[in-house]
N, CA and C of each residue as an Amber inpcrd file, in Angstrom:
protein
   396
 -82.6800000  25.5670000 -37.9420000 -81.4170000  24.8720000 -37.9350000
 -80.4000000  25.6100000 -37.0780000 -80.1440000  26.8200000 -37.1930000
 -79.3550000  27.6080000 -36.2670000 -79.7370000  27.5900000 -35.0280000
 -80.6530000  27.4080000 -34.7170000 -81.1720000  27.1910000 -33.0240000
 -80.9040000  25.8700000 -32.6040000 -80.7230000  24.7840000 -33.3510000
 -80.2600000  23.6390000 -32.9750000 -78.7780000  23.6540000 -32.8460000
 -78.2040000  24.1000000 -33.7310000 -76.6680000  24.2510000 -33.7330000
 -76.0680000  25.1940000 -32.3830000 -77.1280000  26.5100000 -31.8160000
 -76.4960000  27.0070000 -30.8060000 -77.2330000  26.6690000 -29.6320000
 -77.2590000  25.8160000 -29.8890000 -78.7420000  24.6330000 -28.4590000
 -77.1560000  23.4570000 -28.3180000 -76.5600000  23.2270000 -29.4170000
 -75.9250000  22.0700000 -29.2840000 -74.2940000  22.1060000 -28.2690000
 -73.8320000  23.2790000 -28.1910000 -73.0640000  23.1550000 -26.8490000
 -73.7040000  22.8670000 -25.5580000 -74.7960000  23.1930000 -25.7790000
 -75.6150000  23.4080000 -23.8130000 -75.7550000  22.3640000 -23.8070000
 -76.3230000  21.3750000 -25.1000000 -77.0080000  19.6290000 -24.6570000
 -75.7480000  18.6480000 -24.4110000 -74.5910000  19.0240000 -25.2950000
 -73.4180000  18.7030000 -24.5150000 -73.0380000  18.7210000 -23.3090000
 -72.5860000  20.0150000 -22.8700000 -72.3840000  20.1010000 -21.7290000
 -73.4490000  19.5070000 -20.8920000 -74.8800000  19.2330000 -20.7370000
 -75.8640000  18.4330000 -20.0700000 -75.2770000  17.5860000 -19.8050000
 -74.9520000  16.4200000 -21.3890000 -74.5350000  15.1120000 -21.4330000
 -73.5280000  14.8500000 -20.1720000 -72.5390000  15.6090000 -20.5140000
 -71.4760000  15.6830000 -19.5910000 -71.5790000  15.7800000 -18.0460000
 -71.9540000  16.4890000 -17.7590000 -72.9340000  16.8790000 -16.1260000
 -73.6080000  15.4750000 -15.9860000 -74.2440000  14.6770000 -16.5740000
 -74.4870000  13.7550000 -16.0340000 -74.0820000  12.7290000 -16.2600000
 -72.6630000  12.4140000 -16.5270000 -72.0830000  11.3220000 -16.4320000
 -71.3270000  11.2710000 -15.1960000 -70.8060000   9.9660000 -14.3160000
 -70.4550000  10.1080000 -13.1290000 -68.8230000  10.4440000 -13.7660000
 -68.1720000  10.9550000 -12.6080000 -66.6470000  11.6800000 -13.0240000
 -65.8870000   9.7080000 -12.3840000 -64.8000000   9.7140000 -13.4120000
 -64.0170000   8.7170000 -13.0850000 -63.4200000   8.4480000 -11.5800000
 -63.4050000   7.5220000 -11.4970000 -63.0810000   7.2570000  -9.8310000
 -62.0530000   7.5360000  -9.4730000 -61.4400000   8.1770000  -8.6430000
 -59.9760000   8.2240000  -8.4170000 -59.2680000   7.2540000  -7.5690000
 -57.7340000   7.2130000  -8.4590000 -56.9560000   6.2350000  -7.1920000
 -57.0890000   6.2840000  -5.7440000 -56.9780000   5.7430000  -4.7180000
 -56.6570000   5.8930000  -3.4500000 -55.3700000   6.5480000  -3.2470000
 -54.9690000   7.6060000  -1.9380000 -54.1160000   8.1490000  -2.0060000
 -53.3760000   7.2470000  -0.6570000 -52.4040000   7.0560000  -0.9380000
 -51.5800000   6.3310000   0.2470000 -51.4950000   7.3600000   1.7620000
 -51.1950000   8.5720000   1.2900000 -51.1600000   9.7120000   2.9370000
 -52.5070000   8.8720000   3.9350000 -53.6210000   8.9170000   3.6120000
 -54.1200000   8.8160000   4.7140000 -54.1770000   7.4640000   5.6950000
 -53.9580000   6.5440000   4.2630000 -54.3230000   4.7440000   5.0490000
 -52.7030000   4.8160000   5.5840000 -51.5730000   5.4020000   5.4010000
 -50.3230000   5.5330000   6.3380000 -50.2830000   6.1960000   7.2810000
 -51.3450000   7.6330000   7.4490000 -51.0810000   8.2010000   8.6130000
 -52.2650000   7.0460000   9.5960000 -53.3530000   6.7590000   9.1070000
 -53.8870000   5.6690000   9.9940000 -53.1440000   4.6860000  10.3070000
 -52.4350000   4.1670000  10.0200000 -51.3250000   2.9840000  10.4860000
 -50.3790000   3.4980000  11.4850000 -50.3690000   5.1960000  11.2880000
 -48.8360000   5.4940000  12.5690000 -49.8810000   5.6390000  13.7670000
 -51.2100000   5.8560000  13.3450000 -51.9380000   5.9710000  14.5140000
 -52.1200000   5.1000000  15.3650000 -52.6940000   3.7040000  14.5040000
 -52.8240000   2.6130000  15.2360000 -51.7020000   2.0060000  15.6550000
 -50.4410000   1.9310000  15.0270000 -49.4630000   1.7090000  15.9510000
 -48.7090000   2.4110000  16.9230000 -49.0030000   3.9440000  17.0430000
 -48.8550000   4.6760000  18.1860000 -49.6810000   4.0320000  19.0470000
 -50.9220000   3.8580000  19.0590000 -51.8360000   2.8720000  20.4910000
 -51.1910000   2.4130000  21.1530000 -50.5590000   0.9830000  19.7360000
 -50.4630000  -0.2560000  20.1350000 -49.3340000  -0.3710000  21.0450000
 -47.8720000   0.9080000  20.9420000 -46.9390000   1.0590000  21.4400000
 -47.4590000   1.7510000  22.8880000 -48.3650000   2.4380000  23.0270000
 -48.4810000   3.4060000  24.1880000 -49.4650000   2.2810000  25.3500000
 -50.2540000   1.5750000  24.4940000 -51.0790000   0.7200000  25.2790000
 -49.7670000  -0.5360000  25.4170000 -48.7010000  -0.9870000  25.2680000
 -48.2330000  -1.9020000  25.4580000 -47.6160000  -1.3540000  26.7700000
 -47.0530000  -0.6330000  26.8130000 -46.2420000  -0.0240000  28.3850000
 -47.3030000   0.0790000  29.4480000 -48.4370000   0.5670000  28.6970000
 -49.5120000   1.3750000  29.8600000 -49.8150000  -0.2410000  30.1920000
 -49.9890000  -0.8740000  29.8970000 -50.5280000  -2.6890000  30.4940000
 -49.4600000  -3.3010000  30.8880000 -47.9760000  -3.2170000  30.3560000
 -47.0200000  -3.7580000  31.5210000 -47.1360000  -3.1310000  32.6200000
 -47.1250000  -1.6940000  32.9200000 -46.7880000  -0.9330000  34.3850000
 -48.3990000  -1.2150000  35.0830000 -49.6430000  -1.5890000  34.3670000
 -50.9910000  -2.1500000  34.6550000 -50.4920000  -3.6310000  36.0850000
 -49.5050000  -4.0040000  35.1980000 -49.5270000  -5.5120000  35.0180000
 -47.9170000  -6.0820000  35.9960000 -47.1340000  -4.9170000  36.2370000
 -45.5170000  -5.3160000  36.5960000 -45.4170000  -5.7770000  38.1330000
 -44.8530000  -6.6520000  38.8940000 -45.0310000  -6.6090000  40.2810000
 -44.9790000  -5.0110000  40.8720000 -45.4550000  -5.0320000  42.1570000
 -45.0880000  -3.5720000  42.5300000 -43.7090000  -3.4520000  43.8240000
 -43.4020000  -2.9830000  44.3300000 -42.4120000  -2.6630000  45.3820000
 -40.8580000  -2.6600000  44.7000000 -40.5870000  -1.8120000  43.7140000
 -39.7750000  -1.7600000  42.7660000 -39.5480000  -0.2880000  41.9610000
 -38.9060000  -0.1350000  42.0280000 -38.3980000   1.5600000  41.3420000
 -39.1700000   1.4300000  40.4720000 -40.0780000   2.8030000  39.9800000
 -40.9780000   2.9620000  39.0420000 -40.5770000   2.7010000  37.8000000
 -39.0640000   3.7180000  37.8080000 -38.3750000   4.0220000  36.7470000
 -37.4860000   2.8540000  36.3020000 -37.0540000   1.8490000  37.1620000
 -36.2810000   0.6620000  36.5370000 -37.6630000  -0.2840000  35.6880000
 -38.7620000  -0.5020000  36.3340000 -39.6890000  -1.3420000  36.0870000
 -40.6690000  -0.3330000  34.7270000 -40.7180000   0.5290000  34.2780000
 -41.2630000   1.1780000  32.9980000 -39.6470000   1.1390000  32.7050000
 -38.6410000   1.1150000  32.6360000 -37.1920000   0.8420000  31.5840000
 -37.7510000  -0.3240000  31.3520000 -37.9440000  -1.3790000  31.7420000
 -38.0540000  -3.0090000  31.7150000 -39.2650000  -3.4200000  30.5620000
 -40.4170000  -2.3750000  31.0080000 -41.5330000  -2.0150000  30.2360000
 -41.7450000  -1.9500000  28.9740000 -40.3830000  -0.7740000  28.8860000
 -40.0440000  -0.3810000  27.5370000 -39.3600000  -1.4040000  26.5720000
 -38.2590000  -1.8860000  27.4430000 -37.7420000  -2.8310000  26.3530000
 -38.9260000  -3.7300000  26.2890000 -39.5850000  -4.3170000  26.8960000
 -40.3900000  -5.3520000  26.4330000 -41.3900000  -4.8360000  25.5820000
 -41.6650000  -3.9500000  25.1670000 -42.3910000  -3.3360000  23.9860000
 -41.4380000  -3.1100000  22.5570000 -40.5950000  -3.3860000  22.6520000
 -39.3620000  -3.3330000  21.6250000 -40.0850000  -3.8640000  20.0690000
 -40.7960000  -4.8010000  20.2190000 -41.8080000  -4.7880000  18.9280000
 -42.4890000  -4.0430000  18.4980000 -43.5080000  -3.4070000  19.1760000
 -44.2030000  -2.2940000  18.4490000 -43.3300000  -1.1000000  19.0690000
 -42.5450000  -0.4450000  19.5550000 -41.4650000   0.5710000  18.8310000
 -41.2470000   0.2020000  17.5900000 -40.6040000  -0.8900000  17.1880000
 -40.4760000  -0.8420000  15.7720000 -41.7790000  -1.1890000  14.8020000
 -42.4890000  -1.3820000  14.8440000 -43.6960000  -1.1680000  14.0130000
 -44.3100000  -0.1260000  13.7870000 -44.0370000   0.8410000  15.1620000
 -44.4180000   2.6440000  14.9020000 -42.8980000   2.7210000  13.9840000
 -42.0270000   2.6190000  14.4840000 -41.0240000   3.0810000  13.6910000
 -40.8000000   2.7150000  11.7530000 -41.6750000   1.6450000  11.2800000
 -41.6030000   1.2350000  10.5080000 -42.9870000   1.9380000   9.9150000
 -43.7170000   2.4010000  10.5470000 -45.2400000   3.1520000   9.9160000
 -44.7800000   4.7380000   9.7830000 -44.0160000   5.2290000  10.7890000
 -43.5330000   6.4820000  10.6720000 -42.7280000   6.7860000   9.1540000
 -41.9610000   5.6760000   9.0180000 -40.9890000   5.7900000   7.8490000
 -41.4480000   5.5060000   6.4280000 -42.5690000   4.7840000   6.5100000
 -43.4870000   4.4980000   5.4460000 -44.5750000   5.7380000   4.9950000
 -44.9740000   6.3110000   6.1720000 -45.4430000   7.8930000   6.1690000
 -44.8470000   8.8150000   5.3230000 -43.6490000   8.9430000   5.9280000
 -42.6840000   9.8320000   6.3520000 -42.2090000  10.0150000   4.3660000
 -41.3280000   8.8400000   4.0330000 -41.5580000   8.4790000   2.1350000
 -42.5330000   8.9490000   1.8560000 -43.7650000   9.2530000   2.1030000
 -44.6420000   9.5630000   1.0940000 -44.5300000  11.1620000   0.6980000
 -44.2460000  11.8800000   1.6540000 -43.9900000  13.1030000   1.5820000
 -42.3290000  13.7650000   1.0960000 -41.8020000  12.9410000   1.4420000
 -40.6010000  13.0820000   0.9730000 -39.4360000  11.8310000   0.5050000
 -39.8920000  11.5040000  -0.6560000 -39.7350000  10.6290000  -1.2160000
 -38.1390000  10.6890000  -1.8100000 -37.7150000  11.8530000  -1.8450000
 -36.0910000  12.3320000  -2.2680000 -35.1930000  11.8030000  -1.0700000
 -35.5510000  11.5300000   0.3520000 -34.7780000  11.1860000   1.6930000
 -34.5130000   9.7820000   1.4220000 -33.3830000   9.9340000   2.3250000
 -32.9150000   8.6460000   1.8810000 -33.2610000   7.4990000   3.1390000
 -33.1400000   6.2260000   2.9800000 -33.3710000   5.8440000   4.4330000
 -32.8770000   5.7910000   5.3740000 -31.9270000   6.2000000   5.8020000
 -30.9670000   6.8130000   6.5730000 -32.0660000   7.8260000   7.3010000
 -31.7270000   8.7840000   6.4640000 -32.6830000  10.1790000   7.0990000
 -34.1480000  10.1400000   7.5760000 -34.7320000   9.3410000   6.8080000
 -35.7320000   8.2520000   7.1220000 -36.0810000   7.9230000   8.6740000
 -35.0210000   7.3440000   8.5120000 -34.9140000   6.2830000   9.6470000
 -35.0710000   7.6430000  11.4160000 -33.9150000   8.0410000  10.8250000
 -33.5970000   9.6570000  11.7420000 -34.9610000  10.5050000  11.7730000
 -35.9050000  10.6540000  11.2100000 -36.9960000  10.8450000  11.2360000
 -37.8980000  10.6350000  12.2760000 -38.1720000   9.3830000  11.7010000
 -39.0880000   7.9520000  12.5990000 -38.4630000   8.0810000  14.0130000
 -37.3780000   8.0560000  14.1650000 -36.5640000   7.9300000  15.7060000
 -36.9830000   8.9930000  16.2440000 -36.6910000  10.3610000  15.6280000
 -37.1910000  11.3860000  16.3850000 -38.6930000  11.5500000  16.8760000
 -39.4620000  11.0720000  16.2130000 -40.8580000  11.4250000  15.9100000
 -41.3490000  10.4240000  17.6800000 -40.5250000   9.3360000  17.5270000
 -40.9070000   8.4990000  18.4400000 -39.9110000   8.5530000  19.5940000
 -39.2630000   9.5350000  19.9830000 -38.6690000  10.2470000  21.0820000
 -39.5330000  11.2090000  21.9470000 -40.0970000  11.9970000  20.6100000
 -41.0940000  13.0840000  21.0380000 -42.2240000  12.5120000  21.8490000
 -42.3590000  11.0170000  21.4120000 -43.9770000  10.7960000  22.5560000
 -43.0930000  10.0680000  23.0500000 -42.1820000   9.4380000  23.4310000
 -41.9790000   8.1570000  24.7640000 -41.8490000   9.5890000  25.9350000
 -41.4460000  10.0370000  26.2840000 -41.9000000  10.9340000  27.6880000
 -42.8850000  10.6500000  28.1810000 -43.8540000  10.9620000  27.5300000
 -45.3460000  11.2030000  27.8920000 -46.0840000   9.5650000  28.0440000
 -45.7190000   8.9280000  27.3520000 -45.8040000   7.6120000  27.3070000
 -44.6960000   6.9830000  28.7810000 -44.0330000   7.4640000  28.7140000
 -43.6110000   7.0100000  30.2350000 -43.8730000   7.6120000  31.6570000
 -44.0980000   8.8540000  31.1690000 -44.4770000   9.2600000  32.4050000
 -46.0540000   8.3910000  32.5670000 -47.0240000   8.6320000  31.7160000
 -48.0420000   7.8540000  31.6810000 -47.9760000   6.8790000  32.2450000
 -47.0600000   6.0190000  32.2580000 -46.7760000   4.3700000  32.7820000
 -46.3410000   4.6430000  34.3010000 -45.3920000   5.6720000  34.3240000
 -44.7810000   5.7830000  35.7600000 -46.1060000   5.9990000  36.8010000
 -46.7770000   6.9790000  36.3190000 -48.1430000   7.4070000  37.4410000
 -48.7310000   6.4700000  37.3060000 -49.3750000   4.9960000  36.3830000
 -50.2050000   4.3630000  36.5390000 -49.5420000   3.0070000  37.6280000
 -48.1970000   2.9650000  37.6370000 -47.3150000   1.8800000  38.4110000
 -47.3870000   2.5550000  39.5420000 -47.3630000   4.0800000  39.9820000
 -47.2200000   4.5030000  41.2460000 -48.5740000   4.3360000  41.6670000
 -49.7980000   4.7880000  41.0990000 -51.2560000   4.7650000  41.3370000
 -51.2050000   3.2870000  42.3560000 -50.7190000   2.7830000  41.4310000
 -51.4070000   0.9630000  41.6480000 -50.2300000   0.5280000  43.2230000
 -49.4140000   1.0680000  43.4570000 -48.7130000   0.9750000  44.3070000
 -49.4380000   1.5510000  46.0070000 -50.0520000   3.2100000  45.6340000
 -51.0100000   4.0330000  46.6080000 -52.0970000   3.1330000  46.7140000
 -52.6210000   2.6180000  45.8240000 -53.9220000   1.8540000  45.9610000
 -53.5470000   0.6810000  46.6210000 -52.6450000   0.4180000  46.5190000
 -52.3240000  -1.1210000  47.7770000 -52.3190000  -0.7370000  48.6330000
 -50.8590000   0.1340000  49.0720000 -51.4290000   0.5350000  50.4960000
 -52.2620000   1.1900000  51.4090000 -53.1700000   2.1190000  50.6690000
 -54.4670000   2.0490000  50.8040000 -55.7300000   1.0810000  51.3470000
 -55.2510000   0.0640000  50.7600000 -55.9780000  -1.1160000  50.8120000
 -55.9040000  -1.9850000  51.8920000 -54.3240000  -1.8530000  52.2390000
 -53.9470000  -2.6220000  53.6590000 -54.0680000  -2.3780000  55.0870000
């Protein structure tokens, strides 16, 4: 009888070991940082296919400004994924600060995102006359 009784924590703990562990919630961080991702693309591929796409013989820099505003939708859809991010981690900010966030975050890449556009509008400009 005593060998069953100090047998009977271990067959417990067995029991336990093989039950599957409860499932856990989904955590919002990652399916939000995938959303600033995919709408970072969608914003960087929208300029990179206007300056693809803009007539050429035209200031680089007026025609990616022109670019830009016409992407004015997905700016704000990164800007609206940034801020939805952005709450999860700091959920005490207000949206204001929020907002000031998101803006910055999406300051930091339009450079690079324009310069990107500027060399692919100048490319396509060399390649014409190249061509002629």
């Amino acid at each position: 009888m005593m060998k069953l009784v100090a047998a009977l924590p271990a067959v417990v703990l067995l029991a336990l070991a093989a039950c599957d562990a409860p499932p856990r919630p989904p955590v919002p961080g990652p399916e939000a940082r995938k959303l600033v991702d995919t709408q970072t693309l969608a914003y960087a591929e929208c300029i990179e296919t206007g300056a693809e796409t803009a007539a050429l013989g035209r200031s680089p820099g007026l025609v990616v400004g022109e670019v830009v505003r016409a992407c004015q939708p997905q700016r704000e859809a990164l800007a609206d994924a940034i801020e939805k991010f952005h709450a999860i981690g700091h959920p005490s900010f207000t949206p204001e600060q929020t907002e000031v966030v998101a803006e910055a975050s999406i300051q930091q890449l339009e450079p690079q995102i324009r310069n990107d556009a500027i060399a692919i509008y100048v490319s396509r400009g060399v390649d014409q006359q190249k061509a002629q």
